[in-house]
C-alpha positions as CSV (number, residue, x, y, z in Angstrom):
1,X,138.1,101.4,138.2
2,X,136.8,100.1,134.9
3,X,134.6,102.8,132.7
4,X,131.4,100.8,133.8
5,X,132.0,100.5,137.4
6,X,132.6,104.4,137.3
7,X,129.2,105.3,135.5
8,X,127.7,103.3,138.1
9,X,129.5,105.3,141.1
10,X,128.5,108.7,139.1
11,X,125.1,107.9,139.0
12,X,125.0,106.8,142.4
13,X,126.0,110.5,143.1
14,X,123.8,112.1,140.5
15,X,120.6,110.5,142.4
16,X,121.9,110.8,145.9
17,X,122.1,114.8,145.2
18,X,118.8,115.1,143.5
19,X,117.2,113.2,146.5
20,X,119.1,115.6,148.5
21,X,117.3,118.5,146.7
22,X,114.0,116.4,147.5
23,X,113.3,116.3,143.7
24,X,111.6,113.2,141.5
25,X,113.1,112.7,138.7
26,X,109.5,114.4,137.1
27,X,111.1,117.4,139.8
28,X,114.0,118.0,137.2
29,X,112.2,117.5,134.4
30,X,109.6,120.0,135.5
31,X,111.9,122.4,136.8
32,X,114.1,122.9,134.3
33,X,111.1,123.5,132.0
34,X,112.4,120.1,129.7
35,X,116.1,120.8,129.3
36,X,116.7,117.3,131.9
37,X,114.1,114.6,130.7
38,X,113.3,112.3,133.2
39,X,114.5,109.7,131.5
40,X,117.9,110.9,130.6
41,X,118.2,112.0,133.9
42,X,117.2,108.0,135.2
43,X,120.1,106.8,132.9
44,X,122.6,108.9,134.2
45,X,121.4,107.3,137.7
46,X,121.7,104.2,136.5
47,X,125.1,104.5,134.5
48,X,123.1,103.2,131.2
49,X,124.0,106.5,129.4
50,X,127.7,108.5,129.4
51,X,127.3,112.1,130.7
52,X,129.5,114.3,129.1
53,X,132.0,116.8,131.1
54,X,129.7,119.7,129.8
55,X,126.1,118.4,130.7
56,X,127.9,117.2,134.0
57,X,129.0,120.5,134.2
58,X,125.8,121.7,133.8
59,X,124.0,119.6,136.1
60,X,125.9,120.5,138.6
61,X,125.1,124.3,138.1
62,X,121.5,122.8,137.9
63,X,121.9,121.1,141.5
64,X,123.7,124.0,142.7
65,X,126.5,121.9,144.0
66,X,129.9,122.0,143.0
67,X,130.8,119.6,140.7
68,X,133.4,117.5,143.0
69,X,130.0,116.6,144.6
70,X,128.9,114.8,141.6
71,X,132.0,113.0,141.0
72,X,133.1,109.4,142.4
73,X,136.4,108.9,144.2
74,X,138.9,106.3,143.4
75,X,137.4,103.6,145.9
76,X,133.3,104.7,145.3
77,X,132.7,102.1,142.6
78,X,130.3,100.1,144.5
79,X,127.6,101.6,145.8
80,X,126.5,102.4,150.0
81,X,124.3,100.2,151.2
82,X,122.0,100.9,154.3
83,X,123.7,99.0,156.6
84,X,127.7,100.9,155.7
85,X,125.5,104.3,155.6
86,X,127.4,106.2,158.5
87,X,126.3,107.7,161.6
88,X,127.4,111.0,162.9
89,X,127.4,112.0,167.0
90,X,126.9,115.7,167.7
91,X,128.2,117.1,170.7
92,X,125.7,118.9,172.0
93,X,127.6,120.3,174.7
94,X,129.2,122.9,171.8
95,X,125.4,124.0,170.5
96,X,125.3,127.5,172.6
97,X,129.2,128.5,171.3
98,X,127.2,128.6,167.8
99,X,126.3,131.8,166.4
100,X,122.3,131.9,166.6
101,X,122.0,131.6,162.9
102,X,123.9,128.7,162.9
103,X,122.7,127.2,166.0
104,X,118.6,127.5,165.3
105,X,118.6,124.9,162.5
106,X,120.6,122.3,164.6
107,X,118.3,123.2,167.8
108,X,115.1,122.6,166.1
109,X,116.5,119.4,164.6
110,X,117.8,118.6,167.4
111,X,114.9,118.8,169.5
112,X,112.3,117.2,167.1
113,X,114.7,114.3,166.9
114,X,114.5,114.1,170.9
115,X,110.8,114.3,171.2
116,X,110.8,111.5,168.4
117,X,113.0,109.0,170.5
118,X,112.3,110.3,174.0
119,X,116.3,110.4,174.0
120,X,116.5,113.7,176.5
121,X,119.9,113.1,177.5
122,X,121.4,116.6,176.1
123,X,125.2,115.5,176.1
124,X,125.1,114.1,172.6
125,X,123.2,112.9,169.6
126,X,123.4,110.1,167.2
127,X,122.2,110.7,163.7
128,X,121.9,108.8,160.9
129,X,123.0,109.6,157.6
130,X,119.5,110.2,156.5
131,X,119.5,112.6,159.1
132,X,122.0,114.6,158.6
133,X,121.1,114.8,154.5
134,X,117.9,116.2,156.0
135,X,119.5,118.5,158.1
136,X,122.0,119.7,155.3
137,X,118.5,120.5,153.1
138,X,118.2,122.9,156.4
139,X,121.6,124.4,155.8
140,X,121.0,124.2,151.8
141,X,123.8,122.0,150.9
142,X,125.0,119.0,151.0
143,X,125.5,116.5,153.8
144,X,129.1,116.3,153.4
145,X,130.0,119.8,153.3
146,X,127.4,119.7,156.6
147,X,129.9,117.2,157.9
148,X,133.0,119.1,157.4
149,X,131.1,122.6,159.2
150,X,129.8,120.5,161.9
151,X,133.8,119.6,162.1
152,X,134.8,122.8,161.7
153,X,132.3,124.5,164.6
154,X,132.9,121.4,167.1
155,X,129.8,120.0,167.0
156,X,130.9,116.6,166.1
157,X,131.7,113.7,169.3
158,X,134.9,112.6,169.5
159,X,134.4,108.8,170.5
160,X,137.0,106.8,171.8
């Protein structure tokens, strides 16, 4: 992946986890009381400006999010587009085997999401990726570490 190409996938990441957070780029600027301008922050985004492995380091501990969250793997160079964005089938039939503290978050989701579509069928549910970033703001943290404890407590369809 050529230096450009990975700036690009890096910045990707850098604005995909701040729009996690549900911050503006004003958001960062504002709270981190000026140490991440707005605009530095953009260029990051953008891959116009190099981040060094110390500020990175530091946004990360900003975002609260490890910092293999921020960085792109080998094949991330180009950038997800709404139609790749994945979609992720809970198994509802697993939701009671939850511990309650783990299970309320995913109910109430769960259950808006229903109303919303009229979908009542109670086996399983399709969510977009949107979704489950929304969901992981629920669980503060990211939607792929969501992913891997949705794995990890059953709650994800196994389709054929």
């Amino acid at each position: 992946m050529e230096a450009r190409e990975y700036a690009k996938a890096l910045g990707e990441n850098l604005r995909k986890i701040r729009q996690q957070k549900g911050m503006s780029l004003q958001d960062v600027q504002g709270v981190s009381r000026g140490e991440w301008k707005a605009a530095v922050i953009g260029a990051y985004e953008r891959g116009d400006r190099n981040v060094t492995v110390g500020r990175l380091h530091e946004l990360a501990d900003f975002y609260d999010v490890p910092i293999s969250e921020l960085l792109p793997e080998a094949g991330d160079a180009t950038p997800v587009h709404t139609e790749q964005k994945r979609r992720v089938v809970l198994d509802l039939d697993n939701l009671e085997k939850l511990p309650a503290v783990d299970r309320e978050p995913i109910h109430r989701f769960m259950t808006a999401i229903q109303l919303q579509r009229g979908d009542f069928n109670g086996r399983v549910l399709t969510i977009r990726e949107d979704d489950l970033m929304s969901l992981a703001l629920m669980y503060q943290t990211t939607a792929d570490e969501l992913a891997r404890r949705l794995d990890s407590w059953g709650m994800l369809a196994r389709t054929a």
